[in-house]
C-alpha positions in Angstrom: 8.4 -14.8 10.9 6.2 -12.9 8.7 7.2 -10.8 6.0 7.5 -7.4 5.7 6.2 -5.0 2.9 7.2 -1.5 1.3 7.5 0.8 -0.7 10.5 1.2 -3.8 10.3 4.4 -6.0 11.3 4.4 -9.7 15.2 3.6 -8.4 14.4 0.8 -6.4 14.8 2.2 -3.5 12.9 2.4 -0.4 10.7 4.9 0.7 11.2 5.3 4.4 8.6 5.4 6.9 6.3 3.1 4.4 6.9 -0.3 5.9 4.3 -2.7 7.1 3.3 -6.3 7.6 1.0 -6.7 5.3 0.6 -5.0 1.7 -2.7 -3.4 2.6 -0.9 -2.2 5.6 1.5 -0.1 3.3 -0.7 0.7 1.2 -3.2 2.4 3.8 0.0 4.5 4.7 0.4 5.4 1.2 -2.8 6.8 0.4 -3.8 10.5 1.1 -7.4 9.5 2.6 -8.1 7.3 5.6 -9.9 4.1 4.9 -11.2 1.6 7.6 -8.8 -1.6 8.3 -11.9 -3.5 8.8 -14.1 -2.4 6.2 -11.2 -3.4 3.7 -11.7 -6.9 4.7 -15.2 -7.3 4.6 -16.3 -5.4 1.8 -15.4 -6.3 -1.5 -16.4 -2.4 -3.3 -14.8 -0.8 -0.3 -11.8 -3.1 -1.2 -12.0 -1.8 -5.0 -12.2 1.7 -4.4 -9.5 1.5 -1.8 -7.3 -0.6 -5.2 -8.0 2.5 -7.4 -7.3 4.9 -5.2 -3.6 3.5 -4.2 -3.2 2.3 -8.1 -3.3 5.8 -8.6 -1.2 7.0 -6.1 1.7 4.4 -6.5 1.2 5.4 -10.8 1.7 8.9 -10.3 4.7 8.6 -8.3 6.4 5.9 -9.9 6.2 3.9 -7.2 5.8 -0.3 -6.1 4.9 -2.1 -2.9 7.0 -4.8 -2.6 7.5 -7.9 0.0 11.3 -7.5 1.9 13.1 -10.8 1.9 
């Protein structure tokens, strides 16, 4: 069974309707642009700029992506 990922705000609790497989899967939900699922694994400064832009999102809000256990 895989794991699943989301999203906790500053309470711990989760955000609903930002759950996914994968950590990159949440966080693609999470940010307000779209960015290409492939072109996140295959290119390293596509890969960065998608990490600034959801460290900034997840900062402003007060919010973590964490694995569910």
């Amino acid at each position: 069974m895989r794991p699943l990922w989301t999203v906790k705000d500053s309470k711990g609790k989760p955000v609903e309707g930002l759950t996914g497989r994968s950590r990159l899967e949440v966080g693609r939900k999470v940010v307000p642009t779209r960015f290409d699922a492939f072109r996140l694994h295959v290119s390293s400064s596509y890969r960065q700029v998608f990490d600034r832009t959801l460290a900034t999102v997840l900062n402003r809000r007060h919010w973590k992506i964490v694995r569910l256990r």
